[in-house]
NUKOLKOL-86471 format. One record per residue (C-alpha): residue number from 1; residue in one letter; chain; x, y, z. Coordinates in Angstrom, 2 decimals. Layout:
N
SITE   resi   resn   chain         X         Y         Z
SITE    NUM      a       A         X         Y         Z
...
//
This chain:
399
SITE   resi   resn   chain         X         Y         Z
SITE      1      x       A     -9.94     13.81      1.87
SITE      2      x       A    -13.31     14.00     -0.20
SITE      3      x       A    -16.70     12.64      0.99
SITE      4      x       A    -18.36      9.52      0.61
SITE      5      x       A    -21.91      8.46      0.03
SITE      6      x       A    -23.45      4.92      1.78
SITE      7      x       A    -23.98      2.78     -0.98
SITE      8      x       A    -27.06      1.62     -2.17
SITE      9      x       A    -28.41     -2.52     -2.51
SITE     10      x       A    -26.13     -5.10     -2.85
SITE     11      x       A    -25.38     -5.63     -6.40
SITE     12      x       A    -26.01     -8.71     -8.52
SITE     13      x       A    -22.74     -9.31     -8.56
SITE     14      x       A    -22.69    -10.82     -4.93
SITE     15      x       A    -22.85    -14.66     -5.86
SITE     16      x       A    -19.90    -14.07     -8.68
SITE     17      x       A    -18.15    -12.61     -5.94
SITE     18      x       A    -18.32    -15.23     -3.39
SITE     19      x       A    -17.57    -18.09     -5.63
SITE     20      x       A    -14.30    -16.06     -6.93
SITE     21      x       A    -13.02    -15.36     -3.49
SITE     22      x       A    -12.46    -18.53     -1.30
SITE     23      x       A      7.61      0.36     11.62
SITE     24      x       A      9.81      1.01     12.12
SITE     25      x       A     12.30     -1.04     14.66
SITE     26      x       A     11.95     -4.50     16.94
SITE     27      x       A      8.68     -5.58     16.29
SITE     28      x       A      7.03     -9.15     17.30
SITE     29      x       A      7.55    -12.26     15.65
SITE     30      x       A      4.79    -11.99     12.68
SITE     31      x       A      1.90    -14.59     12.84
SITE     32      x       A      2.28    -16.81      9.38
SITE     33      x       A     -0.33    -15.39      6.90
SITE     34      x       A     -3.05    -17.22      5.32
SITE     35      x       A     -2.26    -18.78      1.70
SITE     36      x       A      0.50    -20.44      0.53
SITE     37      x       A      3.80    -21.27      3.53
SITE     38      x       A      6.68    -18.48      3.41
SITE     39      x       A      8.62    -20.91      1.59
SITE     40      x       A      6.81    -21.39     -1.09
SITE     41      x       A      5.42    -17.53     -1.78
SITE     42      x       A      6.40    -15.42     -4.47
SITE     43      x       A      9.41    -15.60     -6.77
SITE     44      x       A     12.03    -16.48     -3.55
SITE     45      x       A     11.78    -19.85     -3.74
SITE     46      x       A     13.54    -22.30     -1.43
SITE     47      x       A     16.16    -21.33      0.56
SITE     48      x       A     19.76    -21.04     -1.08
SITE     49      x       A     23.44    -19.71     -0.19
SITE     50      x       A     23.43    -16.93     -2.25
SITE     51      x       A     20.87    -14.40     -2.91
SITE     52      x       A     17.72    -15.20     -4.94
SITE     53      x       A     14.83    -12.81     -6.70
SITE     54      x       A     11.99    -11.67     -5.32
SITE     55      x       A      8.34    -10.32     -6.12
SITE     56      x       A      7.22     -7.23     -4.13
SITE     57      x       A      3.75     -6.40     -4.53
SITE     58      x       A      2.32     -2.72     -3.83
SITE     59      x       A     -1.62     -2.24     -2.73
SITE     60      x       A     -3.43      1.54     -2.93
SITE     61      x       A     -5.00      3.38      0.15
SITE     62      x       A     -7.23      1.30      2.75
SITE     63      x       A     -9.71      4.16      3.51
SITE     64      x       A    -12.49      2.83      5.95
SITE     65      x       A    -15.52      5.61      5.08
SITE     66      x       A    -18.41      4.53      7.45
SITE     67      x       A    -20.39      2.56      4.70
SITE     68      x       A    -17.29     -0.06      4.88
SITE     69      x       A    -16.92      0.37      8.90
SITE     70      x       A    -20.59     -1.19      8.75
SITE     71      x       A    -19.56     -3.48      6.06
SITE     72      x       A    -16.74     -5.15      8.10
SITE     73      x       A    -19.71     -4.97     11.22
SITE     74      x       A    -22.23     -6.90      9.24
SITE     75      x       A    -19.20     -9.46      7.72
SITE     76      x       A    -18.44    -10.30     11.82
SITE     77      x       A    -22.15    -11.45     12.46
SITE     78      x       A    -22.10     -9.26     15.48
SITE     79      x       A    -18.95    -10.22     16.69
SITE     80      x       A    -17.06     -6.87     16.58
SITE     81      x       A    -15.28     -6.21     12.77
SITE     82      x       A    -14.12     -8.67     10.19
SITE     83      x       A    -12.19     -6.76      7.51
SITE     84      x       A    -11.15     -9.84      5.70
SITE     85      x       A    -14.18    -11.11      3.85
SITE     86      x       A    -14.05     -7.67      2.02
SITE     87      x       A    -10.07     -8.24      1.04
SITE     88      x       A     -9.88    -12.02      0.27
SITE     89      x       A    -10.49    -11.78     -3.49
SITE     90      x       A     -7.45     -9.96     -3.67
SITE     91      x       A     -5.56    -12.05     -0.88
SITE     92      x       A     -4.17    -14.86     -3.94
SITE     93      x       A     -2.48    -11.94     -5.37
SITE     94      x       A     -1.10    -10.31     -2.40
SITE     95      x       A      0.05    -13.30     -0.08
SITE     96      x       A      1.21    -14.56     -3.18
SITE     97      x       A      4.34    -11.89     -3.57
SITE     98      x       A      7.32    -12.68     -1.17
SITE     99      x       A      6.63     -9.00      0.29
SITE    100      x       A      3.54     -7.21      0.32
SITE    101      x       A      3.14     -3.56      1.04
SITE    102      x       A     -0.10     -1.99      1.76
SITE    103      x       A     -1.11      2.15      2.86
SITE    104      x       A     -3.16      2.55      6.08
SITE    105      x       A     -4.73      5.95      5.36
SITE    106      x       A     -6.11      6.19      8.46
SITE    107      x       A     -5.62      5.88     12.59
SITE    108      x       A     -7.24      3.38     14.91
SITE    109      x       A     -9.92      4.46     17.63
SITE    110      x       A    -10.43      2.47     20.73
SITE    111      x       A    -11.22     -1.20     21.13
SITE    112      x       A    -15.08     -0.85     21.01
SITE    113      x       A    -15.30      2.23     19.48
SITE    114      x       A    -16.51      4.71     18.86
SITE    115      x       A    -15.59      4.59     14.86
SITE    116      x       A    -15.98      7.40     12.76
SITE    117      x       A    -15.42      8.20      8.75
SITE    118      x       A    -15.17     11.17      6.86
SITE    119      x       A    -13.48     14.16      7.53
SITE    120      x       A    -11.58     13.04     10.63
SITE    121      x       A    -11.45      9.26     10.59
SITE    122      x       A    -11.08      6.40     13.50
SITE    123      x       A    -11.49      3.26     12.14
SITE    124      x       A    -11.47     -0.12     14.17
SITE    125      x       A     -8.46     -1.97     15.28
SITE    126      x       A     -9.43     -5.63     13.66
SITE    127      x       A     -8.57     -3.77     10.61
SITE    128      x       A     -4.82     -4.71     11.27
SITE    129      x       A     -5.39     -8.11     12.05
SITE    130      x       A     -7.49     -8.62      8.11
SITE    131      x       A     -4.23     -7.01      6.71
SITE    132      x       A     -2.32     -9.89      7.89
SITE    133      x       A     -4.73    -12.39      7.04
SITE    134      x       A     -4.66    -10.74      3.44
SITE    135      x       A     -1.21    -11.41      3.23
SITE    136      x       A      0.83     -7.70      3.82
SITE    137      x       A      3.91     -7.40      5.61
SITE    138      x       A      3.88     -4.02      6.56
SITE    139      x       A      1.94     -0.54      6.14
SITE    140      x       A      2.94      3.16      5.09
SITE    141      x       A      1.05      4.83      7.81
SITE    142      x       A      2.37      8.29      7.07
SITE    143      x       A     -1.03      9.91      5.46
SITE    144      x       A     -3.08     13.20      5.95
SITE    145      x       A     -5.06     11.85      8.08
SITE    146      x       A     -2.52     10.58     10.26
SITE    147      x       A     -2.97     12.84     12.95
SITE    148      x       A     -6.79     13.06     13.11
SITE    149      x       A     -6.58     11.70     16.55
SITE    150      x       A     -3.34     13.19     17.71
SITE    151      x       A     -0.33     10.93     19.07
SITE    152      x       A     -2.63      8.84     20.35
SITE    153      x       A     -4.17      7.70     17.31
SITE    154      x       A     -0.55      6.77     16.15
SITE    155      x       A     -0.30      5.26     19.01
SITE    156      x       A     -3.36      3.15     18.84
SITE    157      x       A     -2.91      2.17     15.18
SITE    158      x       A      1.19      0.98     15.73
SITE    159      x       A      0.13     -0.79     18.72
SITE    160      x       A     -2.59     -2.59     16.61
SITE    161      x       A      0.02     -3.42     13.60
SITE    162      x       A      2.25     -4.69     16.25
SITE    163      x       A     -0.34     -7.29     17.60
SITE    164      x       A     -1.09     -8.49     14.33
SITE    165      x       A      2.25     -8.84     13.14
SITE    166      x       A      2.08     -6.50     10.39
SITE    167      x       A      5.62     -3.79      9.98
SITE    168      x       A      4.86     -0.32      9.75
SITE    169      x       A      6.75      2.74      8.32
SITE    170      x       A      6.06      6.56      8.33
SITE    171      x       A      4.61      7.44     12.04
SITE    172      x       A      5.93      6.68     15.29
SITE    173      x       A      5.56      6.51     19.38
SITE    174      x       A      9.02      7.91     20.54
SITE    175      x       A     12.16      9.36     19.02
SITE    176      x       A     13.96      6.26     19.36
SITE    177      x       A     11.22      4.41     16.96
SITE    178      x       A     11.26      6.98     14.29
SITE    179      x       A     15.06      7.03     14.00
SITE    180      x       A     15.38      3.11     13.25
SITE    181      x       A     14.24      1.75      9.97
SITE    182      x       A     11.75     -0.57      8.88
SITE    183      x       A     13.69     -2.93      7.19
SITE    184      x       A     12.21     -6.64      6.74
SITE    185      x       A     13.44    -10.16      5.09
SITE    186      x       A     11.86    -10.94      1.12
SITE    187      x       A     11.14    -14.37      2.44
SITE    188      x       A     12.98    -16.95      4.35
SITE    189      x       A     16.64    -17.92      4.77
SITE    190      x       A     19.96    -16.75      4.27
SITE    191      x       A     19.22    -16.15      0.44
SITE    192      x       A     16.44    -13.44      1.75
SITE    193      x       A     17.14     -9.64      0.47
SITE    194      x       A     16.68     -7.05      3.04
SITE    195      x       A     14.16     -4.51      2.56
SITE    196      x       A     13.72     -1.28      3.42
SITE    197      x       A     10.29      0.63      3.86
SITE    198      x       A     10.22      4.70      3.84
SITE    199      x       A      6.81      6.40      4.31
SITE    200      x       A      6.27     10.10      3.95
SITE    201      x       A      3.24     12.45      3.40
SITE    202      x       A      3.11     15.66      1.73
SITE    203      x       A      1.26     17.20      5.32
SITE    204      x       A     -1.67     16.64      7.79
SITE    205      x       A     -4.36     18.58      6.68
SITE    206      x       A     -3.58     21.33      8.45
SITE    207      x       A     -2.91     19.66     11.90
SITE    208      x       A      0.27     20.60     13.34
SITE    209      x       A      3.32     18.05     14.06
SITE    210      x       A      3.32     18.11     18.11
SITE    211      x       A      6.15     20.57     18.98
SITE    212      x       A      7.13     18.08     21.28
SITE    213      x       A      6.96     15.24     19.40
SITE    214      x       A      7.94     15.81     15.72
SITE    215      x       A      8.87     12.66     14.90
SITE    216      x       A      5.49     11.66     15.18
SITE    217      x       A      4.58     11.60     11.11
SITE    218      x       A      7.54     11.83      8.40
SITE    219      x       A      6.25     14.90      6.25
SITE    220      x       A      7.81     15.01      2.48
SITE    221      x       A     11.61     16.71      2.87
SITE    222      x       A     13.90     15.51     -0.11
SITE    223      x       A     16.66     15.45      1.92
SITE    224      x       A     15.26     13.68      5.40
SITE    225      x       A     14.58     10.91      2.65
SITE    226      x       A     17.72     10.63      1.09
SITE    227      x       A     19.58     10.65      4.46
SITE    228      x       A     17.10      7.75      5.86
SITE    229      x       A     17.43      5.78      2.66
SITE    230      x       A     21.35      5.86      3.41
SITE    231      x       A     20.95      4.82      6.94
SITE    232      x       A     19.25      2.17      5.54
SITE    233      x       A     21.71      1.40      3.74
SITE    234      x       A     23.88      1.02      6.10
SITE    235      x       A     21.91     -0.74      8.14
SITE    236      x       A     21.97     -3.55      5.89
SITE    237      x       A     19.24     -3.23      3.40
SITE    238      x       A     19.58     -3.91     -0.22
SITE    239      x       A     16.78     -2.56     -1.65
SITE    240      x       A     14.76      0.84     -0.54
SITE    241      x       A     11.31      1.11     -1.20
SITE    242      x       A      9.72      4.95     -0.99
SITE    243      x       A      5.75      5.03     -0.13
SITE    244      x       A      4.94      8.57     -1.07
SITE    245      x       A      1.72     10.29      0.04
SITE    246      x       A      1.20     12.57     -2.62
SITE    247      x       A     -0.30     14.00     -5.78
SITE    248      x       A     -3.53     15.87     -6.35
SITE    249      x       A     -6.34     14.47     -5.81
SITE    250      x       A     -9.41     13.60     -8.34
SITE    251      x       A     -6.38     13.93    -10.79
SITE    252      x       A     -5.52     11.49    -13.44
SITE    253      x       A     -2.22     12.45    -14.13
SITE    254      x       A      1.00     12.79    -11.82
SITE    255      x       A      1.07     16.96    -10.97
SITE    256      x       A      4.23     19.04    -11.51
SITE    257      x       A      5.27     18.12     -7.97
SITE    258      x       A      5.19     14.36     -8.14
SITE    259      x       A      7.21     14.76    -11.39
SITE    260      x       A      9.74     17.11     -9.90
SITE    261      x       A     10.57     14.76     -6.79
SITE    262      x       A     10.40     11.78     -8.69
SITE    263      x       A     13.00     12.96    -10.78
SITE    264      x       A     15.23     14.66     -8.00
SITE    265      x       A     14.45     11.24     -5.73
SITE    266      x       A     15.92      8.96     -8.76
SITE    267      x       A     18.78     11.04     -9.74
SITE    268      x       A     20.08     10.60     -5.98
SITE    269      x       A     23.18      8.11     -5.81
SITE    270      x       A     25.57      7.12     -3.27
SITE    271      x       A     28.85      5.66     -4.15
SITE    272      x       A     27.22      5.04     -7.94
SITE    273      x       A     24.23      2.97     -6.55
SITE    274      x       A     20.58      5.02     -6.56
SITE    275      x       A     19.27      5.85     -2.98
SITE    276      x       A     15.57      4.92     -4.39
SITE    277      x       A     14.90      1.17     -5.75
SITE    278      x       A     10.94      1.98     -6.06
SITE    279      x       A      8.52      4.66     -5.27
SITE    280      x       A      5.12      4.05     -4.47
SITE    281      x       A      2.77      6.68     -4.51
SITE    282      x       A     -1.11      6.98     -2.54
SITE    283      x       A     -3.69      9.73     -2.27
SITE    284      x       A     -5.01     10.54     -5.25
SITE    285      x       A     -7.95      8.21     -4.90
SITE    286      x       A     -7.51      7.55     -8.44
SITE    287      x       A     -4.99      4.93    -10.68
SITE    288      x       A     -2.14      7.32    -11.89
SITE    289      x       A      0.99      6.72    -14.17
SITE    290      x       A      3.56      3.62    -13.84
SITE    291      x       A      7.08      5.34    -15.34
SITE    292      x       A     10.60      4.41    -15.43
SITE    293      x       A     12.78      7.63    -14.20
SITE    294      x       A     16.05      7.49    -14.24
SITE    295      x       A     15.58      3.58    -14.61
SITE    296      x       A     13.77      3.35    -11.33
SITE    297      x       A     10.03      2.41    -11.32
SITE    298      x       A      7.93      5.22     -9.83
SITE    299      x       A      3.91      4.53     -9.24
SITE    300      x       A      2.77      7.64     -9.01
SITE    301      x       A     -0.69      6.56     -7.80
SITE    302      x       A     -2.16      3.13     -7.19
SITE    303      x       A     -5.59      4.83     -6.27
SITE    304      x       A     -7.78      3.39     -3.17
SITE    305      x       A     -7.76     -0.45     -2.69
SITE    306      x       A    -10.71      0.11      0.06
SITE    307      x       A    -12.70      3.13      0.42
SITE    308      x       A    -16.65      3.60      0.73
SITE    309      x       A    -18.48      5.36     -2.42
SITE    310      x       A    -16.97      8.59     -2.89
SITE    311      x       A    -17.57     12.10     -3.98
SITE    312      x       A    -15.01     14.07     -6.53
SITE    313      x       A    -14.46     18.24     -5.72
SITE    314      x       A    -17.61     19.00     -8.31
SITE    315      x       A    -19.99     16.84     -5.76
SITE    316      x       A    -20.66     14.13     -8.08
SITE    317      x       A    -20.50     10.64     -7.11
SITE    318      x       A    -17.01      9.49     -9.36
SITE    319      x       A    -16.98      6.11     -9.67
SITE    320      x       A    -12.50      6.32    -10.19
SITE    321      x       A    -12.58      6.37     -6.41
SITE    322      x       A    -12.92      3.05     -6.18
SITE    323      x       A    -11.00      1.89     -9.17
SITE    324      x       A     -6.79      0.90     -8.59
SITE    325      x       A     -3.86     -0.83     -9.01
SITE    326      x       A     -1.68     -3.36     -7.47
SITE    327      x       A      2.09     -2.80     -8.56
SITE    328      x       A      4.06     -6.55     -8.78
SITE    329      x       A      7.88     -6.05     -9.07
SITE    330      x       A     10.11     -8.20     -9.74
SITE    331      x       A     14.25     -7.85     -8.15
SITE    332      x       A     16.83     -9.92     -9.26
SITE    333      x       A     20.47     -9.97     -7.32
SITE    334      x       A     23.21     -7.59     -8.53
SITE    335      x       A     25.96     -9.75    -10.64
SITE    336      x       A     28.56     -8.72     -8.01
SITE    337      x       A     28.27     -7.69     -4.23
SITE    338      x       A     27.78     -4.07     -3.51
SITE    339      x       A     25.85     -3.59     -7.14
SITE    340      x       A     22.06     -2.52     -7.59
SITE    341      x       A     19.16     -5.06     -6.93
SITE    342      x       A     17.33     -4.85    -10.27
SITE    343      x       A     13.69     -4.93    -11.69
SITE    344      x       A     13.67     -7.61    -13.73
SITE    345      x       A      9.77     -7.72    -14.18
SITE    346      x       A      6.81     -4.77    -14.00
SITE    347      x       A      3.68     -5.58    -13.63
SITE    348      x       A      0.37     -3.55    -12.39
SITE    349      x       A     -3.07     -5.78    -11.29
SITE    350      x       A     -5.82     -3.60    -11.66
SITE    351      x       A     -8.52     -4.00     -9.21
SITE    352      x       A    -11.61     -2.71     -8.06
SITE    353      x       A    -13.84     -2.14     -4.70
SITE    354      x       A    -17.31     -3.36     -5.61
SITE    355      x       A    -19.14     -0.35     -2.56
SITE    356      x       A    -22.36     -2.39     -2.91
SITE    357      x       A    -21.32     -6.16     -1.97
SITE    358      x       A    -18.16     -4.22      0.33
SITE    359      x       A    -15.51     -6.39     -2.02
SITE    360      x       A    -12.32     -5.70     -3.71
SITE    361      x       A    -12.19     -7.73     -7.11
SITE    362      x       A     -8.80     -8.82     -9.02
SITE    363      x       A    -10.48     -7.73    -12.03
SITE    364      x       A     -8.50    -10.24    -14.76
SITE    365      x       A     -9.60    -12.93    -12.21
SITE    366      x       A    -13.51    -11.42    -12.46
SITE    367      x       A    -13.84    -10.80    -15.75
SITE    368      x       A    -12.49    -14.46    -16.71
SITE    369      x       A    -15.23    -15.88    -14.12
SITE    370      x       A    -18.00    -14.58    -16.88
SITE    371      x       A    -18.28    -10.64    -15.24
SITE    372      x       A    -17.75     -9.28    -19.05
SITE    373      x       A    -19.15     -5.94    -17.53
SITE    374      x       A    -16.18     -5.01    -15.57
SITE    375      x       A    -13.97     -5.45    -18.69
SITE    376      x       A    -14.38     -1.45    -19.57
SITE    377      x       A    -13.64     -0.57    -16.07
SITE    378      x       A    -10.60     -2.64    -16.45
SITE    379      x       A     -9.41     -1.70    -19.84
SITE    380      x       A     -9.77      2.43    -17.90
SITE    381      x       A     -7.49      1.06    -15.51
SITE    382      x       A     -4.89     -0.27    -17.71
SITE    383      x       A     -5.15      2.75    -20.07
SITE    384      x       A     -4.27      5.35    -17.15
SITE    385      x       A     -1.58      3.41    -16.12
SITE    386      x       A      0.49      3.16    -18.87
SITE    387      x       A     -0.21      6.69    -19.93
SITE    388      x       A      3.48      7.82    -19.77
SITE    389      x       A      4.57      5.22    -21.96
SITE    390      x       A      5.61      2.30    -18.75
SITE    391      x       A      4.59     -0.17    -21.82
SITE    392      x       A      7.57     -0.04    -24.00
SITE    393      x       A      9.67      0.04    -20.48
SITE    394      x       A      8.54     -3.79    -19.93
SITE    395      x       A      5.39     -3.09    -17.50
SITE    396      x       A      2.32     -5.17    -18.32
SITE    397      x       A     -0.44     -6.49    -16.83
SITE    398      x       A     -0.79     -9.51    -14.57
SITE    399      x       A     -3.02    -11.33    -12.86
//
């Protein structure tokens, strides 16, 4: 993970800003979120006999350097951490998905602290409790840095999830946890599809898997993910989603790695239906590539949604770090039981983490409101993202 510098005043864009913004197995009954009622989020609709569409939305890495620990400390007034100022421009988008999946690159320290950023990270607890306010269901929590802290980091940061409600995939407490899937409703009722959530991680910076415990973090094995996508499968889901921790980072473009298993990954079918309905990828600090492979959607980078002011490999402050994408898919029901969920709509929102006001920006929104400056950071966006052609597959952008 690269460095990160404090940033510097707040930025004139602070008043803009605050008129725009307003696991796997049993897990607690989730709190509602804040925006619209389940009901009435997303493409799902009311509730009907039959199966219905629904919108899943996609969010980068949440990477709390220190600058945005004391961010969140100055937002709660002294009152601990409140993550959720810094997220609520983006919350519309997010809550407003029937399932929203977000990428906790990090592990929790204790209640109280202490916190620490960059290299080996322990971030606060309330950040699970803003995630839920934002609007995301669950978390890919498989990372590099997931074992910074050791099990008990995992354990900290599942324990938090699981008190605010929010699902989790890609680390776990005990065997038993790891070997159940995260599979959760696309909105209410019987018309609801059931989704699975897969999180993986290409390693651990160097920190070993306990010997004991080596179900503690899923690390990136082609065929551990095809077998879990099965069991999911067969435990009832109809559409698998892949978070993949990957990629190189600083790097615009997918590496021959990411390309390799995204093909392999897509090619995979059981019984004629793919194993894979979506991959989406993290780490690269950077937006990378939407393509279609194999006519599944891959993401192979959504960049960081959250993450302090950083610093590329050649030591320069790089301002990509803090540019990304939200991915907004569409799935429509298969014409006939037992048949593929489909995407029936791509879309990417790009977005950006403003390090000197500490807030993330739906950029469309922004740049409507009269912030014609963040129109070129925008249009970067948009250009990485349909660099392998995702344009004449359907994929545009939203709002």
């Amino acid at each position: 993970m690269t460095q990160r510098i404090r940033p510097g005043a707040v930025a004139a864009l602070a008043l803009l800003l605050a008129a725009a913004t307003g696991c796997a197995g049993q897990r607690p009954a989730a709190p509602a979120p804040s925006g619209p009622p389940a009901a009435a989020r997303g493409a799902g609709g009311q509730d009907a006999e039959g199966p219905r569409p629904f919108t899943l939305l996609a969010a980068g890495d949440v990477l709390p350097h220190s600058s945005v620990i004391d961010r969140a400390a100055a937002d709660a007034d002294g009152a601990g951490y409140d993550f959720a100022p810094m997220l609520a421009g983006v919350a519309p988008v997010v809550s407003g998905a029937d399932l929203a999946f977000c990428h906790m690159e990090t592990v929790y320290g204790e209640k109280g602290g202490p916190y620490t950023g960059y290299p080996s990270f322990k971030s606060p607890p309330e950040i699970a409790a803003a995630l839920r306010t934002t609007g995301f269901d669950s978390c890919s929590t498989a990372s590099n840095h997931t074992l910074d802290d050791g099990p008990e980091g995992v354990r900290r940061t599942l324990d938090a999830l699981d008190e605010a409600g929010v699902r989790h995939a890609g680390s776990a407490r005990t065997a038993a946890e790891a070997a159940r899937p995260t599979i959760l409703p696309a909105g209410p009722g019987k018309g609801a599809a059931r989704v699975a959530h897969l999180a993986y991680t290409y390693g651990t910076n160097d920190i070993p898997v306990p010997a004991d415990r080596p179900w503690t973090v899923d690390v990136t094995d082609e065929r551990r993910i095809i077998d879990e996508a099965r069991a999911a499968r067969r435990a009832g889901a109809d559409v698998v989603v892949l978070s993949a921790h990957w990629g190189t980072e600083w790097q615009d473009e997918p590496d021959a790695t990411q390309l390799d298993l995204a093909r392999r990954l897509t090619a995979s079918t059981d019984r004629g239906r793919p194993d894979i309905d979506l991959i989406i990828g993290t780490h690269a600090h950077v937006p990378q590539a939407y393509e279609k492979v194999n006519g599944t959607w891959v993401v192979y980078g959504m960049g960081d949604q959250i993450a302090g002011a950083m610093i590329n490999h050649e030591g320069a402050q790089d301002p990509r770090g803090n540019q990304s994408s939200m991915g907004r898919f569409t799935f429509a029901p298969p014409a006939k039981p037992g048949g593929r969920w489909a995407v029936k709509k791509a879309e990417f929102v790009p977005q950006w983490y403003d390090t000197g006001t500490g807030r993330a920006i739906a950029l469309n929104t922004a740049i409507d409101d009269g912030a014609e400056h963040l129109r070129a950071v925008r249009d970067r966006i948009r250009t990485v993202v349909l660099a392998r052609g995702a344009e004449a597959d359907g994929l545009r952008m939203g709002r």
